[in-house]
C-alpha positions in Angstrom: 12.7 7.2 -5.3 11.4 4.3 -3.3 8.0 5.4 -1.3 6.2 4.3 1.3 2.8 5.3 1.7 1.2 5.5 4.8 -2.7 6.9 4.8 -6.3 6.0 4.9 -10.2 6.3 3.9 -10.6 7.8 0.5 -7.7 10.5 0.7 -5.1 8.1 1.0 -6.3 6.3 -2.1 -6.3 9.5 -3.8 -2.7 10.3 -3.3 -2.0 6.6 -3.6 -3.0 6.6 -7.0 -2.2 10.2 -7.8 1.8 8.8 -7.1 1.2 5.9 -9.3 -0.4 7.8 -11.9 2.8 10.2 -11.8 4.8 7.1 -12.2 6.5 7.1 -8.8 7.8 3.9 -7.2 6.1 3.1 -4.6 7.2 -0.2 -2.5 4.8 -0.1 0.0 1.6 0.6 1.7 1.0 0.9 5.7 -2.9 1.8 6.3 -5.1 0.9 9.0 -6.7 -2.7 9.9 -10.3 -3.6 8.4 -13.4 -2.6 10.6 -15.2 -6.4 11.5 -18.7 -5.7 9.4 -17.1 -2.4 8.0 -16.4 -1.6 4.6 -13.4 -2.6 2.4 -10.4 -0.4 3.3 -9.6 1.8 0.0 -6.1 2.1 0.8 -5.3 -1.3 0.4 -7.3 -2.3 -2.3 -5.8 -0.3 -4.4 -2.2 -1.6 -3.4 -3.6 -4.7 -3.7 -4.7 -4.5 -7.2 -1.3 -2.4 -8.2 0.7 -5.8 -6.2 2.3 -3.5 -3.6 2.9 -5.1 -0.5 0.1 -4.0 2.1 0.9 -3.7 5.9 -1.7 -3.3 8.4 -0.8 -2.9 12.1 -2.8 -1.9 15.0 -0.7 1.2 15.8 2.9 2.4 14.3 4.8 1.6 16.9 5.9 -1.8 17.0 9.0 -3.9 15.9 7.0 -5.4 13.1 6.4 -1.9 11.7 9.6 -1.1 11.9 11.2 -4.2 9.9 8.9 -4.3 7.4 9.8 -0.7 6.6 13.5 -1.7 7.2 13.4 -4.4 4.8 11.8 -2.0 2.4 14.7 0.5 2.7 12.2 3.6 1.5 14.1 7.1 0.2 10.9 8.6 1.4 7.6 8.2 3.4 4.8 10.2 2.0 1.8 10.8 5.1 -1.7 11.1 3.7 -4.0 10.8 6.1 -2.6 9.7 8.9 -4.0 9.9 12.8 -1.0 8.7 14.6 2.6 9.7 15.3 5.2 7.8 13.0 8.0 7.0 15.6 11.3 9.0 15.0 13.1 5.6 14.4 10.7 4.6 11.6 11.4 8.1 9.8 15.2 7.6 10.1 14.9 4.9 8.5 13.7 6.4 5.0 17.0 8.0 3.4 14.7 11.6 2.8 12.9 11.4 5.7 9.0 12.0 5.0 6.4 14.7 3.9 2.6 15.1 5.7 -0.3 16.3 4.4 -1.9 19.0 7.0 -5.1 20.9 6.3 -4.1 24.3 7.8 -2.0 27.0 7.1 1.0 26.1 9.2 2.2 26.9 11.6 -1.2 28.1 12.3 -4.1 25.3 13.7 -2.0 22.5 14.3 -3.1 19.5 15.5 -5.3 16.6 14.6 -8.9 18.9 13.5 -7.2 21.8 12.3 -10.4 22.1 9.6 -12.7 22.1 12.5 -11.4 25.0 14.5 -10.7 27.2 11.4 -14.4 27.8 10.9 -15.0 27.3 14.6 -12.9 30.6 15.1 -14.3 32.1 12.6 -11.3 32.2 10.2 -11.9 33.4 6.2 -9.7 31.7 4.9 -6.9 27.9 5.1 -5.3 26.0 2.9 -3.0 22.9 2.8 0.6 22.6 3.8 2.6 19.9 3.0 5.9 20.1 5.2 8.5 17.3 6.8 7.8 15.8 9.6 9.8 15.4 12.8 8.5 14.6 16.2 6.8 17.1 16.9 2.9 18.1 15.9 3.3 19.7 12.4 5.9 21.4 13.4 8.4 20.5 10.2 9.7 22.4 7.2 7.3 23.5 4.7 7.8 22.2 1.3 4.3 24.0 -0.2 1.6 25.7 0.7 -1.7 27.0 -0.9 -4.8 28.5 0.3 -8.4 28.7 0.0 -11.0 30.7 0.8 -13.7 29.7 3.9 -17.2 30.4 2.9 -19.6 31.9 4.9 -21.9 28.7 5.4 -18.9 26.0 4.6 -19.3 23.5 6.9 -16.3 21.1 7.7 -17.6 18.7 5.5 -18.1 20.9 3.0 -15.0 22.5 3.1 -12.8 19.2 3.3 -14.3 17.5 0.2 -14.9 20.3 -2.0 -11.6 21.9 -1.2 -8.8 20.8 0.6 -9.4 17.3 -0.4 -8.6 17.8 -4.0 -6.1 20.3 -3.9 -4.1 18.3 -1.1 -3.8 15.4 -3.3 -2.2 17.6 -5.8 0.1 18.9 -3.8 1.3 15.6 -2.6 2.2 14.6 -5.7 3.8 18.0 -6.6 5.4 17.6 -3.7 7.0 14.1 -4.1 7.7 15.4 -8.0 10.0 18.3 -6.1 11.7 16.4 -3.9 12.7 13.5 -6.5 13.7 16.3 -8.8 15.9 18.0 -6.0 13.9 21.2 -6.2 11.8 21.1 -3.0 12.3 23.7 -0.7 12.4 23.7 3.2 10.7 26.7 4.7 11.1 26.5 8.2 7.9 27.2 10.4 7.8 30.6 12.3 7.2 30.2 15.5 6.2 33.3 17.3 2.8 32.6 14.5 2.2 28.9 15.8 -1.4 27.6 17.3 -2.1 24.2 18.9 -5.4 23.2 19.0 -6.6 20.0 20.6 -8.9 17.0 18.7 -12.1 18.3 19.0 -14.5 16.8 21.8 -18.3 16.9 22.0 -17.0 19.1 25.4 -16.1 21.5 23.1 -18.8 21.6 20.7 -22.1 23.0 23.4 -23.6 25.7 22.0 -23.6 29.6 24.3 -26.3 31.5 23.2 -24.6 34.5 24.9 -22.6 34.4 22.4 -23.5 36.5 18.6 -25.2 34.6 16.0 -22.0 34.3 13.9 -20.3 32.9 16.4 -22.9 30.2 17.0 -23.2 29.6 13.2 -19.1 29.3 13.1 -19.6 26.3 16.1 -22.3 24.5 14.7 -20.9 24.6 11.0 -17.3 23.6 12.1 -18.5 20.9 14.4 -20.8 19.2 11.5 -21.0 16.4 10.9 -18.1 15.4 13.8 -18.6 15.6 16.8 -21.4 17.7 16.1 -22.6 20.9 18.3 -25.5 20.7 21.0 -27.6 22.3 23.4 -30.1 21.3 25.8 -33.6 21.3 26.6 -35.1 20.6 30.0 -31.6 18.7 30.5 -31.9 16.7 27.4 -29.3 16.9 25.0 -30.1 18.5 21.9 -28.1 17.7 19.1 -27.8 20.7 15.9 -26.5 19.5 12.9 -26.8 22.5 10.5 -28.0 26.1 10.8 -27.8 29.3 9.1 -28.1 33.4 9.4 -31.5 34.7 8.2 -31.0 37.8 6.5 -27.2 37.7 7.2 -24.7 39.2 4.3 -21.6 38.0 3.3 -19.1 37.6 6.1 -16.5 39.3 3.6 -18.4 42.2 3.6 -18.6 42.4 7.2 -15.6 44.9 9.0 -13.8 44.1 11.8 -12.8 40.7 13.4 -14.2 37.6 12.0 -17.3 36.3 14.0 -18.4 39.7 15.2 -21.2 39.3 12.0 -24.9 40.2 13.7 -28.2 38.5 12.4 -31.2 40.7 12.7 -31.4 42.1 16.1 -33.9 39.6 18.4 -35.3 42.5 20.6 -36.0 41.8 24.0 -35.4 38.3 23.7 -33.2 36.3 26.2 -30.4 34.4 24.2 -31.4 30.8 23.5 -35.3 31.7 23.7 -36.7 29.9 20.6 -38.7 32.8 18.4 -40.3 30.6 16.1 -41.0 27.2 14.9 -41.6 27.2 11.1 -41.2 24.8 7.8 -37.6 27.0 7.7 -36.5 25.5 11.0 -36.5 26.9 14.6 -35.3 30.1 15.1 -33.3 31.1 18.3 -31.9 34.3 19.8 -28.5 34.3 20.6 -26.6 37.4 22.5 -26.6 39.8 19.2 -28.7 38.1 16.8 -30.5 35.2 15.5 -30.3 31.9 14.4 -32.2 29.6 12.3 -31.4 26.0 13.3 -32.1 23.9 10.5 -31.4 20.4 11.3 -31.5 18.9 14.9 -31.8 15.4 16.8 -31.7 13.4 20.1 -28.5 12.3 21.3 -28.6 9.3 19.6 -31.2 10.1 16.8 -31.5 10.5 13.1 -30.4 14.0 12.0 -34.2 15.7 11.2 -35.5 19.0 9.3 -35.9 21.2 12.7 -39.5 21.9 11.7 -39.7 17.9 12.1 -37.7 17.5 15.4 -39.7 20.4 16.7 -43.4 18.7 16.1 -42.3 15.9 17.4 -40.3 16.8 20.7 -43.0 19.8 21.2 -40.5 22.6 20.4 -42.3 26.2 21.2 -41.7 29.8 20.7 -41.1 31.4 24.4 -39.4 27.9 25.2 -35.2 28.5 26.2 -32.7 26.1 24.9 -29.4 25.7 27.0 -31.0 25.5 30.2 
């Protein structure tokens, strides 16, 4: 099959070479322009030192996007990484249409930060999907599917790299094998079990210390290190970058709906009160529960041990964050 790759950063490397590696033919590489001052883009090094043509638009929507893939008369586009829509016309013209990489359990979380809002909403468990696409938002066939478990203090970071990373770049190349083999499947996506969730903002990310300590975990963890939760402080934004559930026991073990786990109980204390300031961090009350805030920051400030942030910004037990 002729292949087009369209991705970015370090995953679209990783599939690019996990194709190449598999001996597929791929003709060509779209990825995204060079910062000015930024780093080397991966993507197209690597086409460049394999001597596969490299295109590099500003957006995907364009004539000279769409004869360049002409001319390359693709059987199939392969999507790793990709933060735009690939125009209907473009997809028509590959003779197999194309496959996307999506970190979510589809038809569940689609959207752009699907990874985010897993752990935001408190979810166990994900996985990768790798489907068809159409015009709509993840809404094509599923070719395969795996899951993987969310750990109790995975962060999105955490659970990207060490996780769905890896196992999406297999799968893309499984996936491509399938197809050129005539064995891929096309599951269609149920409906009546789809979810839309929006790119995450920093509107999204403030912190409600009405809310139970698990929850509050589940937001800061799934907003780090993008965009990042926050609260604020005499109407200063606080920014908290990691945090974790003293005493807390494995969210598996926990019955009932995820997020309902409770910290030790903060007694009398009004939710967002800080307890106390120690080399551990601060520790807040939140509406059932505690939390120990571990890494915190101005606005636009270095991410700091809390203990650090708190010396220096005059952090207090009795003091209310969220105010």
């Amino acid at each position: 099959m002729r292949i087009i790759l369209i991705g970015q950063e370090a995953f679209g490397r990783a599939s690019l070479e996990a194709l190449l590696n598999q001996g597929e033919q791929v003709v060509g590489v779209i990825t995204v322009p060079e910062v000015p001052g930024g780093k080397p883009n991966p993507v197209r090094e690597l086409a460049e030192a394999r001597g596969i043509p490299c295109l590099q638009p500003r957006n995907l929507k364009g004539n000279r996007v769409y004869e360049w893939v002409q001319d390359l008369a693709p059987d199939l586009l392969v999507l790793a990484y990709v933060t735009e829509f690939v125009p209907g016309r473009i997809i028509q013209l590959a003779r197999l249409g194309g496959i996307n990489y999506h970190p979510s359990l589809l038809p569940k979380f689609r959207g752009g930060t699907a990874i985010n809002w897993a752990i935001i909403y408190g979810e166990r468990e994900t996985g990768v999907t790798i489907h068809y696409i159409d015009e709509g938002v993840d809404t094509g066939d599923i070719i395969l599917q795996r899951r993987v478990e969310i750990g109790p203090d995975d962060t999105s970071a955490s659970l990207y790299y060490n996780k769905l990373f890896p196992l999406g770049v297999e799968m893309i190349a499984e996936a491509v094998r399938l197809i050129r083999e005539g064995r891929a499947p096309r599951i269609r996506q149920d409906e009546a079990l789809a979810s839309f969730q929006p790119v995450i903002k920093e509107s999204d990310t403030r912190i409600d210390w009405s809310q139970p300590a698990r929850r509050v975990h589940d937001l800061i963890r799934g907003a780090a290190p993008r965009p990042g939760a926050w609260t604020t402080r005499g109407g200063e934004k606080v920014k908290v970058w990691e945090s974790a559930l003293p005493g807390a026991v494995s969210a598996a073990a926990v019955p009932g709906a995820p997020g309902e786990m409770p910290g030790p109980a903060a007694s009398g204390a009004v939710p967002g009160e800080i307890l106390e300031v120690s080399a551990a961090g601060v520790l807040v009350a939140a509406g059932e529960g505690v939390v120990l805030l571990k890494r915190l920051g101005a606005e636009t400030g270095p991410k700091l041990p809390a203990a650090e942030y708190a010396a220096q910004v005059g952090l207090a037990p009795g003091q209310r964050l969220g105010d």
